[in-house]
DRENVOKOL-279727 format. One line per 10 residues: number of its first residue (from 1); their letters; for each residue z, y, x of C-alpha. Coordinates in steps of 0.2 Angstrom, whole numbers, plus 5000, padded with zeros to 4 digits. Each point is the difference from the previous one (the first is absolute). Example, Ala and Ser with C-alpha at 12.3 -4.5 7.8 and 13.67 -1.06 7.14 Angstrom:
REM DRENVOKOL-279727
1> AS> 5039 4978 5062 ~ 4997 5017 5006
This chain:
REM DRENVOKOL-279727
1> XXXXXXXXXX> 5598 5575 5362 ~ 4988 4988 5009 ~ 5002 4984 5008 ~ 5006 5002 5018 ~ 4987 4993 5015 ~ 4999 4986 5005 ~ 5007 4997 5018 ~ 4988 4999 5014 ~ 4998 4981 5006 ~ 4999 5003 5018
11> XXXXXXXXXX> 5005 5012 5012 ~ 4996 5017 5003 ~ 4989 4997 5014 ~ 4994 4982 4993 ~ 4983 4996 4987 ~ 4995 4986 4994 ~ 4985 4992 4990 ~ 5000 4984 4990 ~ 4988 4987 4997 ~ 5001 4987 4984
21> XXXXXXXXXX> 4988 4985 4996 ~ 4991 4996 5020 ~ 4992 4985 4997 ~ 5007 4989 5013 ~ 5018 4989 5004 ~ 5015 5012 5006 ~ 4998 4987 5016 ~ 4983 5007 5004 ~ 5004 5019 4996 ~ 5016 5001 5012
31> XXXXXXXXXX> 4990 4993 5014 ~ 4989 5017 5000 ~ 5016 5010 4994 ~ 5010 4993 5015 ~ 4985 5007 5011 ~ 5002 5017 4996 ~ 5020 5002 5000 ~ 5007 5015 5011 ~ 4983 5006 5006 ~ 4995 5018 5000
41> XXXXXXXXXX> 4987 5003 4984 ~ 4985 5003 5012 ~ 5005 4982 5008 ~ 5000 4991 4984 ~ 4985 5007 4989 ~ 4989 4994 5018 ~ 5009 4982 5002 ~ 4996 4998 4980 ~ 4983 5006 5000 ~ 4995 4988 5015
51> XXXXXXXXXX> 5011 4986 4994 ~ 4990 4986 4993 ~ 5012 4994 4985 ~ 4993 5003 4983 ~ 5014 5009 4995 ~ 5001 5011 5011 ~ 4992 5013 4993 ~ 5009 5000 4983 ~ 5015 5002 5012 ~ 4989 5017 5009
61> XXXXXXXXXX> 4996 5008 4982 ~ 5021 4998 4996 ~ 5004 5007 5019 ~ 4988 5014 4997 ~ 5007 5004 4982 ~ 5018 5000 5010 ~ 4995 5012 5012 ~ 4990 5012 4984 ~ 5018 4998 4992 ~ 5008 5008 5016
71> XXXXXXXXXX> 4988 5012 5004 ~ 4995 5011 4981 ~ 5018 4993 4992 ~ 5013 5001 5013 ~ 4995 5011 5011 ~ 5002 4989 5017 ~ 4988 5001 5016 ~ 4989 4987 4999 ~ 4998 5000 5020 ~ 5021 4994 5002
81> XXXXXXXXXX> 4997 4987 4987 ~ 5007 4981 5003 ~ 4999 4986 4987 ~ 5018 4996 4999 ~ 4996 4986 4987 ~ 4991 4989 4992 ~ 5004 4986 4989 ~ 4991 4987 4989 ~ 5006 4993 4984 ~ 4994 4987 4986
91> XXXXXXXXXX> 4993 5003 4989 ~ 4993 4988 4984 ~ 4990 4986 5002 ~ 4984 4995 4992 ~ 5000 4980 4996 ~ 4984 4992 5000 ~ 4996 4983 5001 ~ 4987 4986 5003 ~ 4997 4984 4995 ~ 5003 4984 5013
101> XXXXXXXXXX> 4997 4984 5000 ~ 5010 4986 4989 ~ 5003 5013 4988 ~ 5010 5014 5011 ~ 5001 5018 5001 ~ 5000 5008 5016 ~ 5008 5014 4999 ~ 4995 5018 5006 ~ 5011 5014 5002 ~ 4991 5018 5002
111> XXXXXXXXXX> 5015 5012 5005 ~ 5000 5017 5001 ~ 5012 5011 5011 ~ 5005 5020 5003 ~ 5003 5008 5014 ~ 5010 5018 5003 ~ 5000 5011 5016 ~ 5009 5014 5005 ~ 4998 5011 5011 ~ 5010 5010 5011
121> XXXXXX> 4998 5016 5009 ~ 5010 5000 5018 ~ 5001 5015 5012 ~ 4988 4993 5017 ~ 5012 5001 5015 ~ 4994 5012 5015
C-alpha cells in the first residue's frame, strides 16, 4: 500500500534539466536561451561554447545536464536530440543600495533568474 508515482513531467521521448539561482536579469538569460531554440544538440553546445555572453556557460552545463537526463534516465539517442525548449524565469531579487548626493539612495537591484530546457528526440528524415 504505497503511494502511487508520480506522473512523468514530460513526454516519453522529452528530458529536461533545470537550472535555479543564475546570477543575471531574465532579460540577459533569454538572449542566450533564444540562441539555442530548435537546434540539434551538437549545434547548440558549439554556438554556447563559442558564444561570448557570460552566461552562456551556465546555460552549457544545464544543456549538457539535459542531454545526461536523456541519455542514462530515458533512454533517448543523444544523436536525434533537439532542444524543443528553453525558457527563463524570475527569480528573487537582491536590493542593495548606495548612497547619492543631497541625501539619496540609489537603488540597486541584483536579480537572479532560472532557466529550464528540454530536449526532444526526433526521428532524422532520409
Amino acid at each position: 500500500m504505497g503511494k502511487e508515482k508520480n506522473p512523468r513531467r514530460v513526454a516519453d521521448n522529452e528530458a529536461m534539466a533545470k537550472v535555479r539561482m543564475l546570477r543575471t536579469s531574465p532579460q540577459k538569460l533569454n538572449l542566450v536561451a533564444q540562441m539555442i531554440r530548435g537546434k540539434k544538440v551538437e549545434k547548440a553546445l558549439t554556438d554556447l561554447t563559442f558564444s561570448n555572453k557570460r552566461i552562456a556557460q551556465d546555460v552549457k552545463k544545464c544543456l549538457q545536464s539535459a542531454i545526461a537526463n536523456a541519455e542514462n534516465n530515458h533512454n533517448l539517442d543523444v544523436d536525434e536530440l533537439i532542444v524543443a525548449e528553453a525558457y527563463v524565469g524570475k527569480n528573487l531579487i537582491m536590493k542593495r543600495g548606495r548612497p547619492r548626493a543631497r541625501g539619496r539612495f540609489g537603488k540597486i537591484m541584483k536579480p537572479f533568474s532560472e532557466l529550464t530546457i528540454k530536449v526532444r528526440q526526433v526521428e532524422e528524415q532520409a
